[in-house]
N, CA and C of each residue as an Amber inpcrd file, in Angstrom:
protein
   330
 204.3460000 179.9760000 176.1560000 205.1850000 180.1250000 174.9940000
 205.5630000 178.7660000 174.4130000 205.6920000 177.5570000 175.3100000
 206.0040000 176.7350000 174.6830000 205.0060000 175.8300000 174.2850000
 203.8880000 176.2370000 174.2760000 202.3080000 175.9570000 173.5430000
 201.9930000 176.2310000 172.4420000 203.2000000 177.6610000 172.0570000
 202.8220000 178.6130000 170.5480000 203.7910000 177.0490000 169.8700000
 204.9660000 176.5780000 170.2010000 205.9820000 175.8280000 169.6390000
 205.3710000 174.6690000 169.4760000 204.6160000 174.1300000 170.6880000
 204.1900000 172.7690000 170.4620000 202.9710000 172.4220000 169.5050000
 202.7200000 173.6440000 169.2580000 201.6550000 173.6260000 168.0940000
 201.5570000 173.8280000 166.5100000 202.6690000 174.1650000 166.4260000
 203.1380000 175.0590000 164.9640000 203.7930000 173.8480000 163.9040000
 204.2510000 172.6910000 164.2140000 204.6290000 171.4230000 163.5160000
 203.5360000 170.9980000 162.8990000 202.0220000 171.1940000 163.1780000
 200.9850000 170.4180000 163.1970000 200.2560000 171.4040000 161.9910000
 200.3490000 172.6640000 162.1730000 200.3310000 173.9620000 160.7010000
 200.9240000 173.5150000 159.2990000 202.1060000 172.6590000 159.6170000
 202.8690000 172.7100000 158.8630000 203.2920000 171.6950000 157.8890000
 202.1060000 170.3860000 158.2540000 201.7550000 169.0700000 157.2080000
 201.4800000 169.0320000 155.9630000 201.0160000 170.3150000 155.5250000
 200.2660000 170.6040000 154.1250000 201.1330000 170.2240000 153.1190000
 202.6180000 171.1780000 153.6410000 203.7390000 170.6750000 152.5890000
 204.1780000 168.8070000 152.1360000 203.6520000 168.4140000 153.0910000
 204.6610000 167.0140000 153.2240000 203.0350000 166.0070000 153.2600000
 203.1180000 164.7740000 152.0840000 202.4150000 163.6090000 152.5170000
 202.6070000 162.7610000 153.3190000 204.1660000 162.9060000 154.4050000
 204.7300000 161.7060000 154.8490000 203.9810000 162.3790000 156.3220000
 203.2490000 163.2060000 156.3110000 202.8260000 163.3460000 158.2690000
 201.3520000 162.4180000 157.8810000 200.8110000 161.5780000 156.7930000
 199.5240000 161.3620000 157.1890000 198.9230000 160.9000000 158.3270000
 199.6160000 159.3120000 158.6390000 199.0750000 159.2830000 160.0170000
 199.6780000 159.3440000 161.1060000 200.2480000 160.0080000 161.4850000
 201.0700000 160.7000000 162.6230000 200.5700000 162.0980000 162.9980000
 199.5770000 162.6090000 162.4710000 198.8470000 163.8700000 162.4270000
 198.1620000 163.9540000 163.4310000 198.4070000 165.4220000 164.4060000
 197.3750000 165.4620000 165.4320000 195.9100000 165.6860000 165.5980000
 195.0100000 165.4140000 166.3440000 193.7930000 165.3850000 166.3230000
 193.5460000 166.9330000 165.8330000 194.2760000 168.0170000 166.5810000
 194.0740000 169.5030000 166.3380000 194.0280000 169.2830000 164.2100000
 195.4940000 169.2000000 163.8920000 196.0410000 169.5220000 162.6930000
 195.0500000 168.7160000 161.5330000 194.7740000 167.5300000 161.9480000
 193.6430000 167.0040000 161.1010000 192.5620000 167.9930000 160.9290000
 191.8070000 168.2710000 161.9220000 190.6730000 169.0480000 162.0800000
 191.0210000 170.3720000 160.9990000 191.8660000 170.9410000 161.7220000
 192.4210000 172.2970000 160.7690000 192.2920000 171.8400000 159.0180000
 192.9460000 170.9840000 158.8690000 193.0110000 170.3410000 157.4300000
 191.4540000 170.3620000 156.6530000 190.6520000 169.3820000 157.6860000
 189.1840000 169.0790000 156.9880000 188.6450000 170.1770000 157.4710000
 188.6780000 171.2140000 158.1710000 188.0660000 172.5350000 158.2840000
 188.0530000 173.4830000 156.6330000 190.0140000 173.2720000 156.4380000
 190.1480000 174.1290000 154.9900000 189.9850000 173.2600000 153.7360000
 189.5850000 171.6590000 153.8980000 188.8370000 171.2070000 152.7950000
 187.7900000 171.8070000 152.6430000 186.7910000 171.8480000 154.2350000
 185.6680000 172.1590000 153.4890000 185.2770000 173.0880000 153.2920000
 186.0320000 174.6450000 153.4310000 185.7150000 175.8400000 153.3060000
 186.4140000 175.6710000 151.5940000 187.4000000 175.0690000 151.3970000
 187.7770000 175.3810000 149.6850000 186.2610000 174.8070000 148.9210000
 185.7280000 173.5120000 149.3730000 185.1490000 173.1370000 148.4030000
 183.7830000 173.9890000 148.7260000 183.4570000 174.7660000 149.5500000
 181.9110000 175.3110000 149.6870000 182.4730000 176.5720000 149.0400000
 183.6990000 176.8170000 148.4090000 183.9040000 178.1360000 147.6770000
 183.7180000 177.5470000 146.3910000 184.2410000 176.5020000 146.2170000
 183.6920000 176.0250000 144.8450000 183.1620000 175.8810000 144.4910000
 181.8370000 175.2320000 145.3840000 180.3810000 175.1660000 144.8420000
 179.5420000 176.5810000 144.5060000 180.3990000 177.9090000 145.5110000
 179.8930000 179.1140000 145.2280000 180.6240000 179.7410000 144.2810000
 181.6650000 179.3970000 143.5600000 182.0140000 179.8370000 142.0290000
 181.0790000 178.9240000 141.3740000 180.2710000 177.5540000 140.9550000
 179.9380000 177.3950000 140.2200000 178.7380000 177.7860000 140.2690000
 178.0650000 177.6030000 141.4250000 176.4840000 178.7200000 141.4800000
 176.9910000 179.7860000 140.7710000 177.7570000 180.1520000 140.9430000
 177.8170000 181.8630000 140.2800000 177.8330000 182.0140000 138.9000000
 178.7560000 180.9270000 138.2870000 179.2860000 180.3490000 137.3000000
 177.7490000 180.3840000 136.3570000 177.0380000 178.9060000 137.0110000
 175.9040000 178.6770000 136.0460000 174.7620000 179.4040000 136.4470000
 174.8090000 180.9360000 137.2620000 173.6100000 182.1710000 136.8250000
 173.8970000 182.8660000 136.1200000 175.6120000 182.6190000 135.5640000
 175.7660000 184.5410000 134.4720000 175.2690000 183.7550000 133.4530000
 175.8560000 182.0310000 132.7840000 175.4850000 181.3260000 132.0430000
 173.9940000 181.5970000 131.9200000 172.9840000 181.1900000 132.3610000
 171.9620000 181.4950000 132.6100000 171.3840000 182.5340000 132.4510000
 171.7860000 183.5040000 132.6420000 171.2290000 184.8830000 132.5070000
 171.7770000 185.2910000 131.1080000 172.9700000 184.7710000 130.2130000
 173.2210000 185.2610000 128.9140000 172.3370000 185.0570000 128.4050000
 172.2060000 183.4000000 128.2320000 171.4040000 182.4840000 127.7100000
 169.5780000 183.0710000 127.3510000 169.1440000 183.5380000 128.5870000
 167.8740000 184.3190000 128.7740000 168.0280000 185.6580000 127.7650000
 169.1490000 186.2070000 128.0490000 169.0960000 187.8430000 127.6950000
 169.3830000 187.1830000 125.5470000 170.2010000 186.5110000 125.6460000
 169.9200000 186.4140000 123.9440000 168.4950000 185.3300000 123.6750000
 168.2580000 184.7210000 124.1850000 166.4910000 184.3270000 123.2670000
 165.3600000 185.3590000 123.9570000 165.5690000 186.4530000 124.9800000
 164.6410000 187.6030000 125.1700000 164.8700000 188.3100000 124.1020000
 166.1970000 188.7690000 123.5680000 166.6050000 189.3220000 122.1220000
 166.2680000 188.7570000 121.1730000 166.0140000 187.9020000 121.0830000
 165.5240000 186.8740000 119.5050000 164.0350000 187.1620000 119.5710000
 163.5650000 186.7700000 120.6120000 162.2860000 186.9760000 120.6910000
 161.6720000 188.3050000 120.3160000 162.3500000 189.3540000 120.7790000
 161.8430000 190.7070000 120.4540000 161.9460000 190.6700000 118.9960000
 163.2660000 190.4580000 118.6100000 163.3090000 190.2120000 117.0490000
 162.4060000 189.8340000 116.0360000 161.8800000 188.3180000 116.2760000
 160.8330000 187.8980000 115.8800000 159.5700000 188.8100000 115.7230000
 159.5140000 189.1210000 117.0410000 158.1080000 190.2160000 117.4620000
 158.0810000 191.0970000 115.9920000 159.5070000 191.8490000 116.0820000
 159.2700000 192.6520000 115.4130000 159.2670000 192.2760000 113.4490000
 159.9580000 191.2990000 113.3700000 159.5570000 190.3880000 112.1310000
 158.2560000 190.1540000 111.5530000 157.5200000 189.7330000 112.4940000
 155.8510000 189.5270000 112.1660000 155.1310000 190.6330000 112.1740000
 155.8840000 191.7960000 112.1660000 154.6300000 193.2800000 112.1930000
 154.6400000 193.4900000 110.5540000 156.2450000 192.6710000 109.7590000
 156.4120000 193.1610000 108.3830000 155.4970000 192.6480000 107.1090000
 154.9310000 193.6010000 106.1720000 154.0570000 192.3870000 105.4800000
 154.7090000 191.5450000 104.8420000 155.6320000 191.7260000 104.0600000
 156.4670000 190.6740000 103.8350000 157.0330000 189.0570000 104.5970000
 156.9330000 189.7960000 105.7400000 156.0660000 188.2370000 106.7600000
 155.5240000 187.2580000 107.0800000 154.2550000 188.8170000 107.4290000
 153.3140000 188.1370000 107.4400000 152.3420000 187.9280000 106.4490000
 152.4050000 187.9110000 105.1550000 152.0080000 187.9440000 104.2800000
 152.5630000 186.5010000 103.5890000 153.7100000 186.1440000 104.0670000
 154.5040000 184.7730000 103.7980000 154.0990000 183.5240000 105.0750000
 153.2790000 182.7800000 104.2980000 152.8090000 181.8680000 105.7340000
 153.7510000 180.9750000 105.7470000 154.3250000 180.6950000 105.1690000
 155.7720000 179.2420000 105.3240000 156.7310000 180.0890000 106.1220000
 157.0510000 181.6380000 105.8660000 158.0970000 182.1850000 107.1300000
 157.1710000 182.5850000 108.4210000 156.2180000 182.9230000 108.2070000
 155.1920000 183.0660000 109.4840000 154.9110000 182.0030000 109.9130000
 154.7260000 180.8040000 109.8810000 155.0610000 179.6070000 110.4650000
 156.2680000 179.2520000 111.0470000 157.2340000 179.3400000 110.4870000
 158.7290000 178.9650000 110.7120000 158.6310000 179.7750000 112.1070000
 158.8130000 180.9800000 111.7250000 158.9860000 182.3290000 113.0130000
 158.1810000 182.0060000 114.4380000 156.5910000 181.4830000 114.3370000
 155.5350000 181.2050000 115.0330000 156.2590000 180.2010000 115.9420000
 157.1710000 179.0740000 115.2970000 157.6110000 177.8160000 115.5080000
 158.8200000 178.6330000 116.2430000 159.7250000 179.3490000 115.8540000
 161.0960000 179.2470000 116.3930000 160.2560000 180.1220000 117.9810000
 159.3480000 180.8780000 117.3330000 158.7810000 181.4140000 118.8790000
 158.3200000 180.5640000 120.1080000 157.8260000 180.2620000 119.7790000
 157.5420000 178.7810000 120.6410000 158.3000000 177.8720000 121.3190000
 159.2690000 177.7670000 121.0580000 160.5390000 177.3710000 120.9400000
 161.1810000 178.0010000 122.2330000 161.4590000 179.0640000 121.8220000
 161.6080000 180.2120000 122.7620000 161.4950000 180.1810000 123.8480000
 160.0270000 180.4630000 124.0820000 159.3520000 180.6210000 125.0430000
 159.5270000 179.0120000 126.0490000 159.3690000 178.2390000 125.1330000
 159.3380000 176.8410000 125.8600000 161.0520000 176.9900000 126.8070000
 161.9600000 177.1470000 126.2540000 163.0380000 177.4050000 127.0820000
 163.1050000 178.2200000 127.7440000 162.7880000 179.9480000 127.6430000
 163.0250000 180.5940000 128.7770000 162.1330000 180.3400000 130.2360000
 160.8180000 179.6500000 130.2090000 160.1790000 179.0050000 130.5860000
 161.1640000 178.0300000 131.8740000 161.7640000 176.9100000 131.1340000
 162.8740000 176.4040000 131.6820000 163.7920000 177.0970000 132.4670000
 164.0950000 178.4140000 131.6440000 165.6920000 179.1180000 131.9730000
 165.1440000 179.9680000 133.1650000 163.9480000 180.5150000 133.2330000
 163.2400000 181.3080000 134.7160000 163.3140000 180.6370000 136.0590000
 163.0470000 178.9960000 135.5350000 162.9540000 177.9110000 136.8820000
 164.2220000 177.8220000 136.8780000 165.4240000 177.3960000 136.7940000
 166.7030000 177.0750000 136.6150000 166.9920000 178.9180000 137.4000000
 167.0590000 179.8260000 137.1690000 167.5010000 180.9600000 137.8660000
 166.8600000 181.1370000 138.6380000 165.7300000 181.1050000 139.6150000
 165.1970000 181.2630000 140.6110000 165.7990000 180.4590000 141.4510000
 165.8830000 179.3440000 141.1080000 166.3480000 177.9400000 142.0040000
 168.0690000 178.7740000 141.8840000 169.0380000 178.6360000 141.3810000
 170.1180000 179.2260000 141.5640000 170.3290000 180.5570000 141.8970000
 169.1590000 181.9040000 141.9060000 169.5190000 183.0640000 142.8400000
 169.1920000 182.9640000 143.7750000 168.0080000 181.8570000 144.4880000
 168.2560000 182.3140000 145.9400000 169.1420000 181.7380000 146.5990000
């Protein structure tokens, strides 16, 4: 019982900067134990963070893209080679990034 007491001062540094070095070998440890579990939660909010980013990002130029698609079936279109160029171009475009945005989410879902 007087092990539960002699230990519980050393819990209780968090509040106060004045225990820095007077801190026991246990209570240190405890400390850099819950540094490094906060910051490996942080790094797993921002993984998480930059795949929804990522996955918007994909899901609106997969939407543009279909768009386009369906732009160039119109003759008005394609019958217009300065907007059928433009369109050809923003497609390309496109593709060149989701390209990017596929490698960037593979590497961050697994």
């Amino acid at each position: 019982m007087t092990e539960l007491y002699a230990s519980e001062p050393s819990g209780n540094q968090e509040n106060g900067a004045e225990g820095g070095a007077s801190q026991t070998p246990e209570g240190s440890e405890v400390k850099q134990d819950w540094k490094a579990f906060k910051e490996e939660q942080a790094r797993i909010r921002k993984r998480q963070n930059d795949l929804k980013k990522t996955e918007d990002e994909i899901h609106q130029l997969e939407t543009r893209d279909g768009e386009i698609d369906g732009l160039l079936t119109r003759e008005e279109v394609f019958t217009d080679v300065s907007r059928l160029m433009e369109l050809n171009k923003e497609k390309e475009e496109i593709q060149t990034r989701l390209e990017e945005l596929y490698e960037i989410w593979e590497t961050l879902a697994e």
